[in-house]
C-alpha positions in Angstrom: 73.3 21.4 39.5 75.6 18.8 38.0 73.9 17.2 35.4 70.8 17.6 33.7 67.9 19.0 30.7 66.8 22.7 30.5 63.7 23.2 28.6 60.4 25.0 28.6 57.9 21.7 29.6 60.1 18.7 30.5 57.0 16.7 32.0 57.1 14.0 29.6 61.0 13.2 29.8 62.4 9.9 29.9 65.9 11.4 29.9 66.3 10.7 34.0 65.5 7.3 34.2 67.9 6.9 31.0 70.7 8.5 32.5 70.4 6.7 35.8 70.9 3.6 33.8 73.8 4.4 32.2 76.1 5.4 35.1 75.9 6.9 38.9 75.4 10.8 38.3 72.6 12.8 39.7 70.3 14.3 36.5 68.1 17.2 37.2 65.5 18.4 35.1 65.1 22.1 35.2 62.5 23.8 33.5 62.9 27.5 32.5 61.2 30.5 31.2 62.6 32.5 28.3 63.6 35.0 30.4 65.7 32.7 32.9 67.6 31.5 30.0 70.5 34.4 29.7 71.5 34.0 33.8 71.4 30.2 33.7 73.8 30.0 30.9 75.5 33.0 32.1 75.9 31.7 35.8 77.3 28.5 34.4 76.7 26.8 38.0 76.4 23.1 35.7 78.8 20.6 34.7 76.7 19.3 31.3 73.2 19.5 30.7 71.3 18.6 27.7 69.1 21.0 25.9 65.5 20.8 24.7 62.9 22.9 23.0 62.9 25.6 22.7 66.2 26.1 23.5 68.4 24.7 20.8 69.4 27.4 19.4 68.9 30.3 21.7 72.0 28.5 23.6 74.2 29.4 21.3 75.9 32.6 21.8 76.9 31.5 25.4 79.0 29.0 24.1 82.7 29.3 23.8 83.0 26.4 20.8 80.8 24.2 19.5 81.1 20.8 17.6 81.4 20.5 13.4 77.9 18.4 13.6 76.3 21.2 15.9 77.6 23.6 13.4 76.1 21.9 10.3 72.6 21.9 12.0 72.5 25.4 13.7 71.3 23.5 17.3 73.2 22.4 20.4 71.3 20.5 22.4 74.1 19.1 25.0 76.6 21.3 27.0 79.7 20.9 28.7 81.3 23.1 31.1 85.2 22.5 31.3 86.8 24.8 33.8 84.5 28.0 33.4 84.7 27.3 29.5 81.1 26.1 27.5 81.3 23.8 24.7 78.3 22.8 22.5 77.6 19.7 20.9 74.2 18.1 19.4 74.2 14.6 20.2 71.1 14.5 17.8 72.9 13.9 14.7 74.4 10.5 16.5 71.6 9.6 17.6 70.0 9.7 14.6 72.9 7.9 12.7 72.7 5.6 15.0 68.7 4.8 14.6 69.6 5.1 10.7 72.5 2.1 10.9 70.5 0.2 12.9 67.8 -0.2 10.4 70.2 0.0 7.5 72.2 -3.5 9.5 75.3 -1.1 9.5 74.9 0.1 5.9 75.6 3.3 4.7 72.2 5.1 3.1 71.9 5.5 -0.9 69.1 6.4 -3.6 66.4 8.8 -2.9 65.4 9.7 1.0 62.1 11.5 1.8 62.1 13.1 4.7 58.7 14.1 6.3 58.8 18.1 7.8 60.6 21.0 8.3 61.8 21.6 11.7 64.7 21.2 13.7 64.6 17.0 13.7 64.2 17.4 10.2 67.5 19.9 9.3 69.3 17.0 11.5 67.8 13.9 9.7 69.0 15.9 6.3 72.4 16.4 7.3 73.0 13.4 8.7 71.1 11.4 5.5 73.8 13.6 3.1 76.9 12.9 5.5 75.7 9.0 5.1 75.8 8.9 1.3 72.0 9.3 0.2 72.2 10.3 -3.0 68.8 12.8 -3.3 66.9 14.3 0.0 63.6 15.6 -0.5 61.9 17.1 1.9 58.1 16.4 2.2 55.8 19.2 3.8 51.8 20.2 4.0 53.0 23.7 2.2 54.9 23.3 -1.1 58.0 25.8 -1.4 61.2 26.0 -3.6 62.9 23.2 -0.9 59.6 21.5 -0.1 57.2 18.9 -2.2 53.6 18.4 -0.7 52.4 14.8 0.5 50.4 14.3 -3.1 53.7 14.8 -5.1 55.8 12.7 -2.5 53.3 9.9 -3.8 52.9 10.6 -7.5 56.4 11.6 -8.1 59.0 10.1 -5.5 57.8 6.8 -5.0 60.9 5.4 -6.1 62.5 6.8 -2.9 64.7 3.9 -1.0 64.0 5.7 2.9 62.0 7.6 4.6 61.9 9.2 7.8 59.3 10.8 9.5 60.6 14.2 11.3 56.7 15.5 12.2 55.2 15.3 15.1 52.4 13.1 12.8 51.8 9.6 15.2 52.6 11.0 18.2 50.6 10.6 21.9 47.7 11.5 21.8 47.2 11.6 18.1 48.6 8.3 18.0 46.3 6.5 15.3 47.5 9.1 12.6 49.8 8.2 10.2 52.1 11.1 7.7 52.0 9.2 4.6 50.7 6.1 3.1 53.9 3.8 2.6 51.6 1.3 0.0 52.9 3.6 -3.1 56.5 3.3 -2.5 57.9 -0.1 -3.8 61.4 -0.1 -3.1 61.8 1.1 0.4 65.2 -0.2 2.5 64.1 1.4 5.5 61.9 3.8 7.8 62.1 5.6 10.5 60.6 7.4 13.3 61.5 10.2 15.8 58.6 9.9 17.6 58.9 7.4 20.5 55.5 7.9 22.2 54.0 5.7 21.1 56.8 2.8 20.9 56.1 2.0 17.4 53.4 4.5 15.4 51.5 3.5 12.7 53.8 4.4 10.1 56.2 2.0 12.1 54.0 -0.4 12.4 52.3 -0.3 8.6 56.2 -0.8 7.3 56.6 -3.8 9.4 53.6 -5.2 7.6 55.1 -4.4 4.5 58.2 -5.9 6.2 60.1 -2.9 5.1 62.9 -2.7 8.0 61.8 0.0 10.7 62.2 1.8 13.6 61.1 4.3 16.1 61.9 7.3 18.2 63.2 5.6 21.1 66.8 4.4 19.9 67.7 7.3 19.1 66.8 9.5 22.5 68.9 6.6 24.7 71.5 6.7 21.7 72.1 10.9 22.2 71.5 10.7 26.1 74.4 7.9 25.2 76.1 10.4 23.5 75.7 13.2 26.1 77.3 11.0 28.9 80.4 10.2 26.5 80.7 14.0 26.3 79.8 14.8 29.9 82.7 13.0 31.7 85.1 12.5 28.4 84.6 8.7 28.0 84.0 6.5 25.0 79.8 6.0 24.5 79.8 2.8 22.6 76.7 1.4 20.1 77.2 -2.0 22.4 75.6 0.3 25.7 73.5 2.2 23.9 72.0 -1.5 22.5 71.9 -2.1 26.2 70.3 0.5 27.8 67.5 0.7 24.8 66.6 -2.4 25.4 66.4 -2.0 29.4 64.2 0.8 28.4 62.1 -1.0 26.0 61.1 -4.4 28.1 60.4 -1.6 30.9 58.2 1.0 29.3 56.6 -2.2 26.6 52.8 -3.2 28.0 52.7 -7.1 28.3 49.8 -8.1 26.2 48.6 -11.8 26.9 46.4 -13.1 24.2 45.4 -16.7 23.9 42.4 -19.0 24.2 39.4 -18.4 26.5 40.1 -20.0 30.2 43.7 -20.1 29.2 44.3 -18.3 32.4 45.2 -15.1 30.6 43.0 -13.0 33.8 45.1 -14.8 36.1 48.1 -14.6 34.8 48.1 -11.5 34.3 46.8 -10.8 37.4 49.8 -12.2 38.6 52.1 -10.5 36.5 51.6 -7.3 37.8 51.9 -7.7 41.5 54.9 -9.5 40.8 56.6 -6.4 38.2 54.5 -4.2 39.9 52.8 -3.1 37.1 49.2 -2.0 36.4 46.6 -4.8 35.5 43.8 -4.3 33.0 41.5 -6.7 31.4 40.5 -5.3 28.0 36.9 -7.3 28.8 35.9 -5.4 32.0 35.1 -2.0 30.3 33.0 -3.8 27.8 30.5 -4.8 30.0 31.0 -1.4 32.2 30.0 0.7 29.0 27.1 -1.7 28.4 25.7 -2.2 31.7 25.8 -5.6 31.2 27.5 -8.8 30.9 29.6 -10.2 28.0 26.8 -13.2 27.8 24.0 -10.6 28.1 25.9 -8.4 25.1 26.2 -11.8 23.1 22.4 -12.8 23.7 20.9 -9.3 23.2 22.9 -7.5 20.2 25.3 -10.1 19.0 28.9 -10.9 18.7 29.0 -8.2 15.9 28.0 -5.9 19.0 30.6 -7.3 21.3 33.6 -7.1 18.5 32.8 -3.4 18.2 32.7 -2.7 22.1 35.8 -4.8 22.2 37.8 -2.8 19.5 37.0 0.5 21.5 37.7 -0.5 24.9 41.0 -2.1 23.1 41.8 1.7 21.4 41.5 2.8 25.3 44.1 0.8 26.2 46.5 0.9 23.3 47.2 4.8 24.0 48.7 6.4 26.6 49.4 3.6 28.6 52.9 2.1 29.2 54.8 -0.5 31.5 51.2 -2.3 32.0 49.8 -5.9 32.0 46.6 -6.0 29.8 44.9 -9.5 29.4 42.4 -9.8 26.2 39.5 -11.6 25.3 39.8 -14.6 23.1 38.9 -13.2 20.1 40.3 -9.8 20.7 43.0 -11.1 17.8 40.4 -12.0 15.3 40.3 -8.4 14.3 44.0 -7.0 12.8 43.2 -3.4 13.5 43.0 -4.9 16.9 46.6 -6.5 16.8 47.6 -3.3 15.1 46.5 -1.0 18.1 47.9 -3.5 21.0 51.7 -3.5 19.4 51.8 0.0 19.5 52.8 0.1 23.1 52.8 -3.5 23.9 54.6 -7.2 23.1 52.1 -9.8 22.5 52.8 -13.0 24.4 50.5 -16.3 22.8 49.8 -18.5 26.5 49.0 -21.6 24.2 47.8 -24.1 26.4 46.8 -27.7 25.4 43.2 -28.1 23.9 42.3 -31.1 26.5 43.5 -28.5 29.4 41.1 -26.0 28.2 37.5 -25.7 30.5 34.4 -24.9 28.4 32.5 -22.3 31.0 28.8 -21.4 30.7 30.2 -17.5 30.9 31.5 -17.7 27.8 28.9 -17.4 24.4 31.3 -18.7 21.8 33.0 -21.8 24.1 30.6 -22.8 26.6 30.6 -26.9 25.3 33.7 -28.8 24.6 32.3 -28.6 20.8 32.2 -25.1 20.2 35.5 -24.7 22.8 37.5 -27.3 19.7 35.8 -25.3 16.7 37.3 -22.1 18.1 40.4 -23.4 19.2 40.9 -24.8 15.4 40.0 -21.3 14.3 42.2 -18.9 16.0 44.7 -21.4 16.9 46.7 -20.1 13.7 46.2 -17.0 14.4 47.4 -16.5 18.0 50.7 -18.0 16.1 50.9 -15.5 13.6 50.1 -12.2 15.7 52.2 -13.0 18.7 56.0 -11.6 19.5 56.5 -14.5 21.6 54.8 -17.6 22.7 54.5 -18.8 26.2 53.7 -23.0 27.1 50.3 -22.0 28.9 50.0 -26.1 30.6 51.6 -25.0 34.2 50.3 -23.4 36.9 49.6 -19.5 37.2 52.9 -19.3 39.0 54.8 -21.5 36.7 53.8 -19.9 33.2 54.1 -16.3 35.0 57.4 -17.0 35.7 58.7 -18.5 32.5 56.8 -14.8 30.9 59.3 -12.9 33.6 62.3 -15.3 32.8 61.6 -14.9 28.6 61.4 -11.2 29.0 64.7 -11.5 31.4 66.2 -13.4 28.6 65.5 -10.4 26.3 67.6 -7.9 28.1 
């Protein structure tokens, strides 16, 4: 092979399509039992590979040198093979300075920095915290030690801390509703961040946004170290402008497009539209509803009430806020009216508002909450507001299904 990742499971990787955007090298992946380790390193038939668990440090002693930074940590996790020779480096710690700066705006850390667990991320996120200035590093863990404080005393006794990042595997797919800590205590954060990237933004993520606290996840900082790992790989400069670049080529790919807007809005159709176009899956958060029920939303409405329909909703929403990626998912009308809701859907997704004109709006019998132009203006009044304030971008709604499909492909074009 010439390029590649060795690891035990590699079926989750996004590290090929990454590489394949940054430059015109082939990129294996090449899984491998503990035992198959010592003649693959040995046989050195590779020109650079990145390394993954649980091979970070067993990699080691086949190496001829390795970098200060891989030294500091006690892991390599990318290799270079210069003329028979093996030479380690862990592009980890730059990719998690990078992540760091970009929520700091370029700014070096300082104060106290909590971060959450104990493993390998975590040794890197405290070495590259200290090499950035932060003045105190705790480390937060379920078991309290000499070097760790439990959750409860993070809280109670560190609440003053200025950063936090989250080194646990807390938030991630498909646990992905769980959140590490509870970020209401601490006051006078600057910044937090992630290393999980499955989902795109985890509910830590996403509860400092609320708290519009500056934040990040996971996924910088993977293309930032594959970044890194190319630099090393064929001795060329890796610059922050291409990883900026190739993370957000990544983003708008893997990102689910999540149309919310008024009922007969054309969201369905739209969407519809959408994903034959980006050839991307199409789902309509409404159709399981009535599947689960074995009925239809006016039937649901009629029988057990909106209160009903709002809790079928918010499960068949959960469904399709997990797991899923590079999708087109069209909501109800009301599927915004609920913020845990909102909260679920921006996990994995970028909420476009199609706001379309009141008088272009069709009251339909189907519909239990707009089927005369008098309830259709009461509810536009009500969420009208709200569409504004929960969307990422907002779409003019008023053209065709062609023409506002389009100007959704050209805005997310423009985004790259």
């Amino acid at each position: 092979m010439k390029y590649g990742l060795i690891g035990e499971k590699l079926t989750h990787s996004f590290s090929p399509e990454i590489h394949e955007k940054i430059g015109d090298y082939p990129y294996e992946l090449i899984e491998l039992r503990k035992e198959e380790l010592s003649r693959f390193m040995t046989e050195k038939d590779f020109s650079g590979i990145n390394v993954t668990i649980p091979y970070k440090k067993d990699v080691i002693p086949y190496l001829d040198e390795i970098s200060e930074e891989a030294k500091k940590i006690g892991a390599v996790n990318t290799v270079v093979n210069r003329n028979g020779k093996l030479y380690g480096y862990n592009t980890d710690y730059i990719g998690m300075s990078r992540l760091i700066m970009r929520v700091t705006y370029g700014k070096n850390l300082s104060g106290k920095v909590l971060v959450l667990g104990t493993g390998g991320t975590a040794v890197t996120a405290k070495v590259v915290a200290r090499d950035l200035g932060a003045d105190e590093i705790i480390t937060v863990s379920r078991t309290k030690t000499e070097e760790t404080v439990t959750y409860d005393e993070a809280v109670e006794l560190h609440n003053d801390a200025s950063f936090i990042i989250n080194c646990t595997p807390v938030g991630m797919y498909p646990n992905d509703f769980e959140s590490p800590i509870d970020l209401t205590s601490f006051t006078q954060l600057s910044g937090v961040i992630d290393a999980i990237y499955n989902p795109l933004r985890t509910p830590l993520i996403r509860q400092a946004k609320k708290l519009c606290v500056p934040a990040e996840g996971g996924l910088y900082m993977l293309v930032s170290q594959a970044v890194a790992a190319y630099g090393y790989f064929f001795d060329t400069e890796a610059p922050t402008e291409l990883c900026d670049r190739i993370y957000n080529e990544v983003l708008l790919e893997k990102e689910n497009i999540v149309l919310v807007g008024m009922p007969s809005c054309g969201k369905s159709s739209i969407g519809k539209a959408l994903s034959v176009t980006l050839r991307r899956h199409f789902y309509d958060s409404d159709e399981p509803i009535a599947e689960e029920a074995k009925m239809s939303i006016p039937e649901i409405f009629l029988r057990y009430g909106e209160a009903h329909f709002r809790y079928l909703e918010t499960k068949s929403i959960k469904k399709l806020s997990s797991g899923i990626w590079n999708s087109v998912i069209a909501t109800g009308g009301g599927a915004v009216l609920r913020e845990e809701n909102v909260d679920m859907l921006k996990a994995n997704g970028r909420l476009i508002f199609l706001d379309r004109d009141l008088n272009n709006l069709i009251p339909t019998s189907d519909r239990p909450l707009s089927n005369d132009i008098e309830a259709l203006t009461m509810r536009y009044e009500e969420r009208h507001p709200i569409y504004l304030s929960v969307c990422d971008d907002v779409v003019d709604g008023n053209g065709s299904i062609a023409e506002v499909a389009s100007s959704i492909i050209k805005l997310l074009k423009d985004k790259q």
